[in-house]
MARLOLUM-935855 format. One record per residue (C-alpha): residue number from 0; x, y, z. Coordinates in steps of 0.5 Angstrom, whole numbers, m for minus. Each point is the difference from the previous one (the first is absolute). Layout:
MARLOLUM-935855
<pt n="NUM" x="X" y="Y" z="Z"/>
...
***
This chain:
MARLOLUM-935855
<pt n="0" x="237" y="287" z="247"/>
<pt n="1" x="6" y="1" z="m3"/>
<pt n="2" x="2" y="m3" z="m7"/>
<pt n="3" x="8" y="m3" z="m1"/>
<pt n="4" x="1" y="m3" z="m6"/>
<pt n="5" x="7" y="m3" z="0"/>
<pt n="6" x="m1" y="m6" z="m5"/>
<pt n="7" x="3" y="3" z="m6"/>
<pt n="8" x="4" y="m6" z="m3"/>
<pt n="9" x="m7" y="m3" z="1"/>
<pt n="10" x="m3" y="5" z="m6"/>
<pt n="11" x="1" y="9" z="1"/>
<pt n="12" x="m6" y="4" z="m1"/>
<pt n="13" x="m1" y="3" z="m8"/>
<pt n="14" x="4" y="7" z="0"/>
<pt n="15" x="m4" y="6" z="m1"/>
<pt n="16" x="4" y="2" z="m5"/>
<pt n="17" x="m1" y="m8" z="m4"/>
<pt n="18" x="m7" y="0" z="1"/>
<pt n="19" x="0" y="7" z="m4"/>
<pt n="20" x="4" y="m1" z="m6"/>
<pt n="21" x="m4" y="m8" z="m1"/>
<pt n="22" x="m8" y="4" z="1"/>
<pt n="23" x="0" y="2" z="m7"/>
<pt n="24" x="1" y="m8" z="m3"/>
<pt n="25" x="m6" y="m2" z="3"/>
<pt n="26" x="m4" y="6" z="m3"/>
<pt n="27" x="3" y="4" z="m5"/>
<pt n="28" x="5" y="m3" z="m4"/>
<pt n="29" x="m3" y="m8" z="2"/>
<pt n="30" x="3" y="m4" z="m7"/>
<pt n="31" x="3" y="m6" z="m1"/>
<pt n="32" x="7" y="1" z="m1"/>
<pt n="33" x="0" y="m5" z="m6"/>
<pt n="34" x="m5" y="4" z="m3"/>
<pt n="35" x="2" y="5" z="m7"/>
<pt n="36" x="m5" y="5" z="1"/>
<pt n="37" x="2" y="7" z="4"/>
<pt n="38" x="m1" y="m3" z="8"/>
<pt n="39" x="2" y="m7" z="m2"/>
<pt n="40" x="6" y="4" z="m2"/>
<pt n="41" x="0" y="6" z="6"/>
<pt n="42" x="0" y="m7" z="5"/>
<pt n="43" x="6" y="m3" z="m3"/>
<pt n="44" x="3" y="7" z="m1"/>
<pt n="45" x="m1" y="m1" z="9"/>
<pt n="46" x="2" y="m7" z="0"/>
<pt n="47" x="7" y="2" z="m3"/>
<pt n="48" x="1" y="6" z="5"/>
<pt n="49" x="m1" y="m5" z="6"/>
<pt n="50" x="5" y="m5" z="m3"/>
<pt n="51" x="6" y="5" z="0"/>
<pt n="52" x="m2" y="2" z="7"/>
<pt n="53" x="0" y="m7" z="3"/>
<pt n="54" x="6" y="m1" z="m5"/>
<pt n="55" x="4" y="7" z="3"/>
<pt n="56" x="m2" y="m3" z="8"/>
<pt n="57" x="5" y="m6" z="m2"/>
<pt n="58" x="5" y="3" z="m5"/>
<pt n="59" x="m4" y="m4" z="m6"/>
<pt n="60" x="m1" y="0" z="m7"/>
<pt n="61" x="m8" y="2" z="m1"/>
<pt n="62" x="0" y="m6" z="m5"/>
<pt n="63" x="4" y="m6" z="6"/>
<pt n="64" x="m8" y="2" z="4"/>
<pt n="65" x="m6" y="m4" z="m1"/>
<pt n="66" x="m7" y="2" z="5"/>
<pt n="67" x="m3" y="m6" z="3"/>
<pt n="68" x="m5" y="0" z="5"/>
<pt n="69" x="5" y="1" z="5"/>
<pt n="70" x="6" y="m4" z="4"/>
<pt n="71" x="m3" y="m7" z="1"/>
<pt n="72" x="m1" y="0" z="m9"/>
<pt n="73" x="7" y="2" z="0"/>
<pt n="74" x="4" y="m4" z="4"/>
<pt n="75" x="m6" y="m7" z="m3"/>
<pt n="76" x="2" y="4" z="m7"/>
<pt n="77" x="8" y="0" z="1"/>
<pt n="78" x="1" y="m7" z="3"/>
<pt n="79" x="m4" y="m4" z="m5"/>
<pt n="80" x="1" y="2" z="m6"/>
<pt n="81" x="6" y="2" z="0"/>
<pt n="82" x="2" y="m8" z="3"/>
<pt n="83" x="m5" y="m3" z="m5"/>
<pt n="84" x="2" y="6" z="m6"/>
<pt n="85" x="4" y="m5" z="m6"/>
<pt n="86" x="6" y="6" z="m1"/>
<pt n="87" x="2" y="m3" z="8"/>
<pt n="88" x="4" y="m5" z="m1"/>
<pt n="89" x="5" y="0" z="6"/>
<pt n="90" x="m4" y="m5" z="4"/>
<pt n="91" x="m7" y="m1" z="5"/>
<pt n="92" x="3" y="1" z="6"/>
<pt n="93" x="m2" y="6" z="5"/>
<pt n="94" x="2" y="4" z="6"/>
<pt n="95" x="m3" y="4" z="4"/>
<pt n="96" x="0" y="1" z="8"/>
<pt n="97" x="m4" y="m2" z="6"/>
<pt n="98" x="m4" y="7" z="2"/>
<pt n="99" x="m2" y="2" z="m7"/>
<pt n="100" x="m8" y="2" z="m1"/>
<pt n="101" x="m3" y="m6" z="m2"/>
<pt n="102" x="m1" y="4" z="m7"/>
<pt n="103" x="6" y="m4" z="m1"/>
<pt n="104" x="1" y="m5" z="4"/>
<pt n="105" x="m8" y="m3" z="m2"/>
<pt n="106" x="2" y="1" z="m7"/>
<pt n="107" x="8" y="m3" z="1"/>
<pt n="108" x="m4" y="m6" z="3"/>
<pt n="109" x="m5" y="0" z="m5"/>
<pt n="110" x="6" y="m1" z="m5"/>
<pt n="111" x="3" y="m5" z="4"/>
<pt n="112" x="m7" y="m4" z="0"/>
<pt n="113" x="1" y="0" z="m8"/>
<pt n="114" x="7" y="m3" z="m1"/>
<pt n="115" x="4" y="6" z="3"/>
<pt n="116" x="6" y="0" z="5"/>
<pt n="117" x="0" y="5" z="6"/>
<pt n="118" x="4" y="1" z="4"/>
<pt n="119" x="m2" y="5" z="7"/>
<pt n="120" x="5" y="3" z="3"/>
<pt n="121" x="1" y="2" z="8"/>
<pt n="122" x="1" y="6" z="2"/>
<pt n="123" x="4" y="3" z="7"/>
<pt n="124" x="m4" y="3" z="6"/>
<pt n="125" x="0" y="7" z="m4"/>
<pt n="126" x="m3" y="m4" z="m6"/>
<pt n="127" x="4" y="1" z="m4"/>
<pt n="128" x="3" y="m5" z="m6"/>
<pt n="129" x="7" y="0" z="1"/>
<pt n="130" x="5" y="0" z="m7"/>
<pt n="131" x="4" y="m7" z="2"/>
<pt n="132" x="m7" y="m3" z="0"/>
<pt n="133" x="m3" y="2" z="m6"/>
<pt n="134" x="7" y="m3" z="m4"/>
<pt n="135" x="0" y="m7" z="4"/>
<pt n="136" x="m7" y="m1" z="m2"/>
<pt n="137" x="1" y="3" z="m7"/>
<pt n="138" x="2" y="m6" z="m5"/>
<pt n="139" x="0" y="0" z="m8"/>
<pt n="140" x="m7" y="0" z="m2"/>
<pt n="141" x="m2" y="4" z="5"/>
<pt n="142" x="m4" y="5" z="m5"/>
<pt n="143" x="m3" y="5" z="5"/>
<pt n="144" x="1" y="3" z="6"/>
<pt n="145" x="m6" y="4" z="4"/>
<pt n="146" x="1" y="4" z="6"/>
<pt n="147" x="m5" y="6" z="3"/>
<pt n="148" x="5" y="7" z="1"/>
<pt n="149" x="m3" y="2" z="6"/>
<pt n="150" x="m5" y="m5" z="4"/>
<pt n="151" x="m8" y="2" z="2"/>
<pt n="152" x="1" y="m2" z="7"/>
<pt n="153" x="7" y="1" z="3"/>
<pt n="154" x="2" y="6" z="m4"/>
<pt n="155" x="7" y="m3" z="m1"/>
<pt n="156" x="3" y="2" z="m7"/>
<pt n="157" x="4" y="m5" z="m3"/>
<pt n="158" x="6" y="0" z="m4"/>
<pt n="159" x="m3" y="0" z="m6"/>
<pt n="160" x="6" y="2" z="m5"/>
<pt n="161" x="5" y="m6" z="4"/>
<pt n="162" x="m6" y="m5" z="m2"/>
<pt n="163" x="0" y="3" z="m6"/>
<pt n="164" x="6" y="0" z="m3"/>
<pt n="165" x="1" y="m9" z="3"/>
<pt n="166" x="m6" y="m1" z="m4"/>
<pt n="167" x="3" y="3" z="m7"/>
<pt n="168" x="7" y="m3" z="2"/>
<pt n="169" x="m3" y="m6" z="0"/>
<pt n="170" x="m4" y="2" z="m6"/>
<pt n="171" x="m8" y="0" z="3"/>
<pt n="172" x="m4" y="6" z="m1"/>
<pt n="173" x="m3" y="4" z="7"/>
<pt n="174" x="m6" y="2" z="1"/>
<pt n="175" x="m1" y="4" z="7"/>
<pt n="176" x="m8" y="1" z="3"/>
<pt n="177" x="1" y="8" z="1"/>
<pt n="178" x="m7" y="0" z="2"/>
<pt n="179" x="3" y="4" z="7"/>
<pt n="180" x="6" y="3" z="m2"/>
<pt n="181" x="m3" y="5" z="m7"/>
<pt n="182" x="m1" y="7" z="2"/>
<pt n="183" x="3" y="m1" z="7"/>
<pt n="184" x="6" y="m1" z="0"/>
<pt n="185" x="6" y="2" z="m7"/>
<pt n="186" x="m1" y="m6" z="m5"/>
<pt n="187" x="5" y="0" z="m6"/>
<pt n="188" x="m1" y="m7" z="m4"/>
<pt n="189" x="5" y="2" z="m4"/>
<pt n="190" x="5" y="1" z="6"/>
<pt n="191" x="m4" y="m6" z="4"/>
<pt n="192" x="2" y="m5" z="m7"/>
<pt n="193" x="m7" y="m1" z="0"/>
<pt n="194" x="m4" y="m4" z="m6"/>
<pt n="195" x="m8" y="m1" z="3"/>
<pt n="196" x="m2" y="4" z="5"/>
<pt n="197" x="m8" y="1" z="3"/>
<pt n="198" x="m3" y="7" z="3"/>
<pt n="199" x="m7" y="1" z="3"/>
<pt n="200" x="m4" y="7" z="m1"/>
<pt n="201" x="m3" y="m1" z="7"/>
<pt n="202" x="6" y="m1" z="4"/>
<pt n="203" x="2" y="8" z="m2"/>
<pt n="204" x="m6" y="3" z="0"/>
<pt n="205" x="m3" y="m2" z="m6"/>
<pt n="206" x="m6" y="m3" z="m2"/>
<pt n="207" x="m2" y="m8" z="2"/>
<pt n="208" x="m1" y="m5" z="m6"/>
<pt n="209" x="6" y="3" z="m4"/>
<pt n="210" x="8" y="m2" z="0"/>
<pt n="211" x="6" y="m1" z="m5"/>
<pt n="212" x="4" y="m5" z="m3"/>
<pt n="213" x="8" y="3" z="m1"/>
<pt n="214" x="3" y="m5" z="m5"/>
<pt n="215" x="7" y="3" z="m3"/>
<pt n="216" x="1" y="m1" z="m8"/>
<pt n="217" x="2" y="m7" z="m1"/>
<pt n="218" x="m4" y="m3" z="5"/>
<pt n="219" x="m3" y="m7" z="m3"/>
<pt n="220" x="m7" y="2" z="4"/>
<pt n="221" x="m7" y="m2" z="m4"/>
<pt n="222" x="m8" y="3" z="2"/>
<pt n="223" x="m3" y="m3" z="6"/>
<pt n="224" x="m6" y="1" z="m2"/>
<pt n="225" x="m3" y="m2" z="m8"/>
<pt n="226" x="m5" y="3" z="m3"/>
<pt n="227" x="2" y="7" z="m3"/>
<pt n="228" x="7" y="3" z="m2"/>
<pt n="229" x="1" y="6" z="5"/>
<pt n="230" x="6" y="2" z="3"/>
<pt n="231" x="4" y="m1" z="m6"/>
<pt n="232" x="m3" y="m8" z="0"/>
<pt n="233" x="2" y="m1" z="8"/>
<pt n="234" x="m7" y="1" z="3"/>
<pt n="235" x="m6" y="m1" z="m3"/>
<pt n="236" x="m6" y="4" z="2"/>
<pt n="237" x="m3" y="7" z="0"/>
<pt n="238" x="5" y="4" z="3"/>
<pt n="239" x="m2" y="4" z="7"/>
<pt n="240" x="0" y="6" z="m2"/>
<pt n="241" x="m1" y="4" z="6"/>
<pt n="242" x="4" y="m5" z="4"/>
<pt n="243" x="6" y="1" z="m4"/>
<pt n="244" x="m1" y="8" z="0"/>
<pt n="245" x="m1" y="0" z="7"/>
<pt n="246" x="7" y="m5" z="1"/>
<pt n="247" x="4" y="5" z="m4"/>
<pt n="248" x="m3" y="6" z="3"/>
<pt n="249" x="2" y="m4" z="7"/>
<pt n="250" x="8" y="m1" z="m3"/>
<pt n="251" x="0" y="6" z="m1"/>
<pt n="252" x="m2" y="2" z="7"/>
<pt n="253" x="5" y="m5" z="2"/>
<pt n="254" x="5" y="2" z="m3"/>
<pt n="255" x="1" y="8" z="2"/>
<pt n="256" x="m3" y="m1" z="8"/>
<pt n="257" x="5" y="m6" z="2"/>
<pt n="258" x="6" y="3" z="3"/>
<pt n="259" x="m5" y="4" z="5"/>
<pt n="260" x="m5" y="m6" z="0"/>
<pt n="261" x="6" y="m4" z="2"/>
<pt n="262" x="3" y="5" z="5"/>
<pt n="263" x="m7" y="0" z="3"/>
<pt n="264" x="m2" y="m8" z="1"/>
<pt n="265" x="7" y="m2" z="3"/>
<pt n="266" x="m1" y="6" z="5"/>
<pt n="267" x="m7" y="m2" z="3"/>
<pt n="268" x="2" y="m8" z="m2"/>
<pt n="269" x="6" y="1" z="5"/>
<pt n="270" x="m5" y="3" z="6"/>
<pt n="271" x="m4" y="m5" z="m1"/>
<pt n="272" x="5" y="m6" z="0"/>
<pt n="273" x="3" y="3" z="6"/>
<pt n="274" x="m7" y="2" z="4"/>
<pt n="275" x="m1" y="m7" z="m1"/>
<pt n="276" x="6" y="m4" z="2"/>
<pt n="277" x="2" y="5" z="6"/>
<pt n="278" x="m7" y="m1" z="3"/>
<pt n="279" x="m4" y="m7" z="m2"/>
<pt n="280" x="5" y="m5" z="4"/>
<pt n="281" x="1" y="m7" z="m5"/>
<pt n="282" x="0" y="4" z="m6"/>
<pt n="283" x="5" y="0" z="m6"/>
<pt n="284" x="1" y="3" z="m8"/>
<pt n="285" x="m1" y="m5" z="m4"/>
<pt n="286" x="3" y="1" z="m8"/>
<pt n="287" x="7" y="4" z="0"/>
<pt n="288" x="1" y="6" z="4"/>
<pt n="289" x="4" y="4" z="m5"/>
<pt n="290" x="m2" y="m3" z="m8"/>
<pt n="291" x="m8" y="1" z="1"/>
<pt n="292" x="m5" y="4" z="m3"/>
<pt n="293" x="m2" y="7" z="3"/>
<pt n="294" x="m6" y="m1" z="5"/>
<pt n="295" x="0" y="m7" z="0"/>
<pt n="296" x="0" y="m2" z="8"/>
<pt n="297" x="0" y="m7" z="1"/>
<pt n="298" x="m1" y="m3" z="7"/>
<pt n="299" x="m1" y="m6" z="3"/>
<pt n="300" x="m2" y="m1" z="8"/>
<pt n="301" x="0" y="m5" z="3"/>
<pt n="302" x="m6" y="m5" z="4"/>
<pt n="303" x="m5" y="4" z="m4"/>
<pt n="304" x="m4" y="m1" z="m7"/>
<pt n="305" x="1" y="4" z="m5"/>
<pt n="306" x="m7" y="0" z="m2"/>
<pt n="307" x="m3" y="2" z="6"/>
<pt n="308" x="5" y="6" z="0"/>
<pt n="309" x="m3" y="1" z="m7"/>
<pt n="310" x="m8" y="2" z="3"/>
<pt n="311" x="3" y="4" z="7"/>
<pt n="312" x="3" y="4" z="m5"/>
<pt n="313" x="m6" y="1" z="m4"/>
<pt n="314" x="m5" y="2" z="6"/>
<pt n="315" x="5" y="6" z="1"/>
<pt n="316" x="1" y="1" z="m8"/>
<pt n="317" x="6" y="m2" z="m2"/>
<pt n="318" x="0" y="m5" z="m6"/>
<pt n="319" x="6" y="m4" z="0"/>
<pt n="320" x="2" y="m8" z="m2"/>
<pt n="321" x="3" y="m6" z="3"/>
<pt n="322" x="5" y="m3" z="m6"/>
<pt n="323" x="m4" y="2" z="m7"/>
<pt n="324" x="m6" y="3" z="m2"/>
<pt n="325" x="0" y="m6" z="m5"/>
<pt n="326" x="0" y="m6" z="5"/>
<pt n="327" x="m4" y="4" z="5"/>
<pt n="328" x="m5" y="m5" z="0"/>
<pt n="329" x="4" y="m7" z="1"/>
<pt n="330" x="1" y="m1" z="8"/>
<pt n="331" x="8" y="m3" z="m2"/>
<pt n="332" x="6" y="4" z="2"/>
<pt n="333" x="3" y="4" z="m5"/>
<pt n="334" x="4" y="m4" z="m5"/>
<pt n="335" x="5" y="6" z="0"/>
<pt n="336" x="1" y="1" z="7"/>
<pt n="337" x="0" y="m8" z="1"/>
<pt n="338" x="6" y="0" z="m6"/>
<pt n="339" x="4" y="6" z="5"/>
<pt n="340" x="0" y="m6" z="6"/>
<pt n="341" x="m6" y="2" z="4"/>
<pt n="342" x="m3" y="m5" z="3"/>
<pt n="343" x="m7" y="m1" z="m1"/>
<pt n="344" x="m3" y="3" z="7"/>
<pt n="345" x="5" y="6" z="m1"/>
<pt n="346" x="m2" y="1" z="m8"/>
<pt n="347" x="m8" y="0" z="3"/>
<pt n="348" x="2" y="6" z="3"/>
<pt n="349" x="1" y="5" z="m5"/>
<pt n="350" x="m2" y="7" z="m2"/>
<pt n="351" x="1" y="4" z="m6"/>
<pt n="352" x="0" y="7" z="0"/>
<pt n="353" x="1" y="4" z="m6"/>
<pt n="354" x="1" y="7" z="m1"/>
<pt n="355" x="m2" y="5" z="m6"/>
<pt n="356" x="0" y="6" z="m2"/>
<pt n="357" x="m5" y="3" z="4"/>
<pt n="358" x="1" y="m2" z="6"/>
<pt n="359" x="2" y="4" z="6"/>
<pt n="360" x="5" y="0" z="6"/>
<pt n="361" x="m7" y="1" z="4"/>
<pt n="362" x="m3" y="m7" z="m4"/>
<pt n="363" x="7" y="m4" z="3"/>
<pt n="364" x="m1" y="4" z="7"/>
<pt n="365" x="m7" y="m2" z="0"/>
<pt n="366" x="2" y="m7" z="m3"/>
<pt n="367" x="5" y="0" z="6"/>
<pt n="368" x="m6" y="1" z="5"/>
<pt n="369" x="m4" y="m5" z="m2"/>
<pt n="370" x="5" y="m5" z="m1"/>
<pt n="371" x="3" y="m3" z="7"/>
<pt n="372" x="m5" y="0" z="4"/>
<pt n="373" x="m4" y="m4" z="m6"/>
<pt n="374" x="6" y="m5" z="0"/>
<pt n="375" x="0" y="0" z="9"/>
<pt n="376" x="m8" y="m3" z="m2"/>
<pt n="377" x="2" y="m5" z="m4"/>
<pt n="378" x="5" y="m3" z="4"/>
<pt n="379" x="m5" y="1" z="7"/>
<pt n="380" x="m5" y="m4" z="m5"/>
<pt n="381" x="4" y="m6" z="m3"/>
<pt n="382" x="3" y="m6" z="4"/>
<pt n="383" x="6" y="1" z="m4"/>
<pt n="384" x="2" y="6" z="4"/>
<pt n="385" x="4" y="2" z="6"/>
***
């Protein structure tokens, strides 16, 4: 049976070329990056060249990067400890938005329990937060403004120099979850205004369990995790070595093969969203038809359940999600998609299908095959349908 991968916000397979250079940090050179001796000093010699990769991805400094064991740490990492932090003095007030991660929102509410304020705010039916909004809700002690780049479900990429330059008007810090957008499309935190910013190895062909932390020179952010002074005091715990090699090896990646890469998934994407919304009656493009990611297709079909699309793809081999991967297990709708309007029945009928480089013109004709007749089951099958 044919085998079509198409879950890449989801996790992206480990790149050859990734793999290779982090062998030897599991068998050769295996010391403690903390260590005096020869391997400890190789390690730390690895973990270096790593930071001014991931660094050079995003316009950084080497130094403004701190490893995490990946994106969720990072967004918990930047958010509590710089609202708890004693040189932030602006206020207890935070702003983010109704279609973040729950990275964000869970840790934002989990403050907001402890005495914070919070603030959420709505998005329009692209999912996107718009500039006027966020200054309404900004107020004197608002000390933190955090809002994801691009989102893991819709794709839509948010205006984030706008927002950032509203929150640093009004003297907040921004924090943006870039889990998405880093390695996909161009990020410039300098040119984006951006002082906390959290990456995820995995979601641009890097190893799992390894991601960063960008926190610009000056910005009052402690440790997370106690016990130790690694990562310049910023993360305790011995460090990942071949998980932060293999994230350096990835950005590098990243960095060269974007144009083509880019070129690549927005072709197949727009044949794959024109397949489906040409040839299945009652289905739409959820997220911005225009500021998305590359190979991100988001589809809702209406008088059908996502999850049952999700298992008559997996009988042909195509592996694909309804909303994300992170909530996969709830039977709610998509916060995400409830948040750009949807209603409850419309948004239980989404499909997520999200392209990556090693992806074909043939996997997308194979996923047009396949899909149609799957939706036409479904509607014969449930007492919602025609």
């Amino acid at each position: 049976m044919k085998s079509v991968y198409m879950d890449h916000s989801a996790t992206t397979p480990v790149d050859p070329e990734v793999l290779q250079t982090m062998m030897p940090y599991y068998t050769e050179i295996y010391g403690n990056s903390s260590s005096v001796h020869a391997q400890g000093q190789m390690a730390a010699q690895a973990v270096e060249q790593a930071r001014e990769q991931v660094a050079a991805l995003i316009n950084a400094s080497p130094s403004e990067i701190v490893f995490t064991a990946g994106g969720t740490e990072a967004d918990n990492q930047a958010i509590i400890t710089y609202m708890t932090h004693k040189r932030q003095k602006k206020g207890r007030h935070i702003i983010t938005s109704a279609i973040e991660h729950h990275a964000v929102l869970h840790t934002c509410e989990f403050l907001e329990k402890k005495g914070f304020e919070l603030t959420v705010l709505p998005v329009n039916s692209y999912g996107l937060v718009e500039p006027d909004t966020l200054k309404a809700a900004i107020r004197p002690d608002t000390a933190l403004v955090t809002i994801m780049h691009a989102n893991n479900e819709i794709g839509t990429i948010q205006d984030i120099k706008t927002l950032a330059h509203i929150s640093h008007e009004a003297g907040a810090a921004f924090h943006t979850d870039a889990v998405q957008s880093v390695g996909k499309i161009p990020l410039d935190v300098k040119e984006l205004g951006i002082d906390m910013l959290s990456a995820s190895a995995h979601k641009l062909y890097g190893p799992k369990g390894v991601g960063c932390l960008y926190v610009k020179k000056g910005t009052a952010v402690g440790s997370y995790l106690l016990g130790g002074a690694h990562e310049r005091n910023l993360r305790a715990g011995t460090v990942n070595v071949p998980g932060v090699v293999g994230f350096g090896k990835a950005a590098e990646l990243a960095e060269q093969r974007m144009p083509q890469t880019t070129e690549h998934l927005n072709h197949l994407a727009k044949v794959l969203t024109e397949g489906i919304i040409n040839n299945i009656p009652d289905s739409r493009l959820t997220g911005h038809p225009v500021h998305r990611l590359p190979g991100s297709v988001s589809v809702v079909f209406d008088y059908v359940e996502g999850e049952s699309i999700l298992l008559m793809l997996d009988h042909y081999g195509i592996m694909a999600s309804s909303g994300s991967a992170c909530t996969s297990g709830s039977l709610d709708p998509s916060h995400v998609l409830l948040a750009i309007g949807l209603p409850h029945e419309t948004a239980h009928g989404s499909l997520r299908l999200t392209l990556g480089k090693d992806n074909t013109i043939e996997d997308v004709n194979y996923v047009l095959e396949k899909l149609p007749p799957i939706i036409e089951k479904l509607r014969m099958m449930s007492p919602l349908g025609k």
